[in-house]
N, C-alpha and C positions, 0 to 999 in steps of 0.2 A: 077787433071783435069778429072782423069777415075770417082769420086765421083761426082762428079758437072754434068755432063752426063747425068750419069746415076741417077741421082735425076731430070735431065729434061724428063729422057725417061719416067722416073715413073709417071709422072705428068701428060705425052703424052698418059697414060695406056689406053684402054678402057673397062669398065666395064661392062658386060650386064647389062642395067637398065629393074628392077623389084622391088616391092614394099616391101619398109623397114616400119619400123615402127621411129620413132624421138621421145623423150622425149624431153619434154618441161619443163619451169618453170609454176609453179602452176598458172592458170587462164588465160595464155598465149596462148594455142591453137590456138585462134581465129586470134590473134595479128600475132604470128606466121606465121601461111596460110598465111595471105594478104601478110606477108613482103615476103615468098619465092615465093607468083605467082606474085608478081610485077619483083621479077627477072629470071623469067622465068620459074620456074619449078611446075612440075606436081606434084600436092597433094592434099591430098583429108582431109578435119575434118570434122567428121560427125556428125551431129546436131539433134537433137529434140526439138519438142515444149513442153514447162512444163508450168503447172499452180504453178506459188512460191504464198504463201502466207503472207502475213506481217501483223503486228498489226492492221494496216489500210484499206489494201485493197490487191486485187487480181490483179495478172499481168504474161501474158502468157510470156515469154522469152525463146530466143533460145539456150542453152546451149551443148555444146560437149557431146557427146554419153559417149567418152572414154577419163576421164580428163585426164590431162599430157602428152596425146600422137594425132599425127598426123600421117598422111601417108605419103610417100614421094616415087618417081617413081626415084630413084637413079639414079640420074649424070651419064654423061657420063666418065669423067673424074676424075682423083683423087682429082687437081686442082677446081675442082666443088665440090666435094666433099666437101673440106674444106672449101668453101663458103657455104653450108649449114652450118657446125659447127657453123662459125662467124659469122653468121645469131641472133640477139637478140632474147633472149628467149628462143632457141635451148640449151637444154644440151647434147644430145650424141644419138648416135643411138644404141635402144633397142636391148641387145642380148638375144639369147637363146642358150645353151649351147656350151660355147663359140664363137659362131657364130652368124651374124647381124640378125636378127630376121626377116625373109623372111615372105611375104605375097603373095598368089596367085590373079591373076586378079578377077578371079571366087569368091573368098572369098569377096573382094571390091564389087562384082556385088550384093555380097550377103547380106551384108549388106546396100549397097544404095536400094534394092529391097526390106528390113526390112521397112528401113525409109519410104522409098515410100508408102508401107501398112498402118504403124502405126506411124503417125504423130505428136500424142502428146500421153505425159506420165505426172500426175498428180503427183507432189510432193508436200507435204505438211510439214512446219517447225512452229515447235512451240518455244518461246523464252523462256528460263528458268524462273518461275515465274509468266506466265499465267494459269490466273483462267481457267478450262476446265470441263465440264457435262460429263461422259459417257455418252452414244447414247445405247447401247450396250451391249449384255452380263452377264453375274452374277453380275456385279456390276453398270447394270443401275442403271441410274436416281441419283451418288452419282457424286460428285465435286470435285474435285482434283485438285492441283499444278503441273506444269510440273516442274521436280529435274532435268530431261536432255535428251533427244531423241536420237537414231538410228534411221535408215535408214528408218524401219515400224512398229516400236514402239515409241510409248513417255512413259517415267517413270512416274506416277505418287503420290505423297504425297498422302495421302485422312488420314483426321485428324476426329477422330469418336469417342465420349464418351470416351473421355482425352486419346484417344491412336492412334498414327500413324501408316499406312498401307503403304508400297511402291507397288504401283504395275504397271507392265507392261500390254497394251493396245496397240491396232492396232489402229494407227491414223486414223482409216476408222471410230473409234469405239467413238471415240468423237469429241467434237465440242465447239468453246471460250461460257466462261459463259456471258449473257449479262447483 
C-alpha cells in the first residue's frame, strides 16, 4: 500500500517547467508540435523558408531549423510528463551529460530573433546523374555528372580525353546542363 502511494505522490510531483529539448522521429517535427499544442503544451519548432530545387522546378518550403528535435516548456507534472513520451513521434528527451538537456528562455528569444532577421536559407539538391556546367573556378565552362552531394558541395564525374576527373564544386559554382 506504502508503494502504491507513494507512486501517486510521485505523479502529484511538481517540476519547475523550463525548456527541454524532445527528439523526435525523422521528419516528424512538425507533426509533433501540432499534436503536443493541441494538448496543451508549450513548444516551440523553429522553422525557415528554403528554396529546394527539383528536376522540374523551384519551391520555397518551410522546413525545421533543427531536424529531430523540438522544444518543449516541461510539464508540470510527472504524469504530464509521460504524456509527452506517448505523444506519436516523440522518442525521449535529449540529454546532456546525464542530464535532460536544459534550454534558457534567452537562448529560445535568441533564436526566434535569428529567424525573425533571416527568413530564408537557399538550399540547393542535385539528383545523382544530372548533367551539370560549372559556372565557376578553374574548371569553368566544363560538364560534369553529379556521383553524389553534401551539404555545399556536389561531386562531380567530368569525363576528358578518355579519362575521368572526380571533383568537388560549391553548388553555388554550377548550374543543370540544358
Amino acid at each position: 500500500m506504502d508503494t502504491v502511494m507513494a507512486t501517486d505522490m510521485e505523479r502529484q510531483t511538481i517540476i519547475k517547467p523550463i525548456w527541454y529539448v524532445l527528439y523526435t522521429k525523422p521528419k516528424n517535427e512538425k507533426k509533433v508540435y501540432e499534436r503536443l499544442s493541441l494538448q496543451g503544451f508549450e513548444c516551440y519548432c523553429p522553422c525557415r523558408k528554403i528554396l529546394k530545387q527539383w528536376s522540374d522546378r523551384k519551391k520555397w518550403v518551410e522546413e525545421p531549423l533543427f531536424r529531430s528535435y523540438i522544444f518543449i516548456k516541461v510539464p508540470s507534472t510527472y504524469a504530464e510528463r509521460i504524456n509527452v513520451l506517448q505523444t506519436p513521434g516523440v522518442v525521449r528527451f535529449l540529454y546532456w551529460l546525464g542530464k535532460e538537456a536544459e534550454v534558457k528562455q534567452s537562448e529560445i528569444e535568441t533564436i526566434q530573433k535569428f529567424l525573425g532577421e533571416h527568413k530564408t536559407v537557399e538550399i540547393i539538391s542535385f539528383e545523382a546523374g544530372t548533367k551539370l556546367k560549372i559556372r565557376d573556378g578553374a574548371l569553368k565552362g566544363m560538364d560534369g555528372t553529379v556521383d553524389y552531394q553534401t551539404d555545399k558541395e556536389v561531386v562531380l564525374n567530368i569525363e576528358k580525353l578518355g579519362m575521368s576527373l572526380i571533383a568537388r564544386v560549391s553548388k553555388h559554382h554550377v548550374e543543370k546542363k540544358i
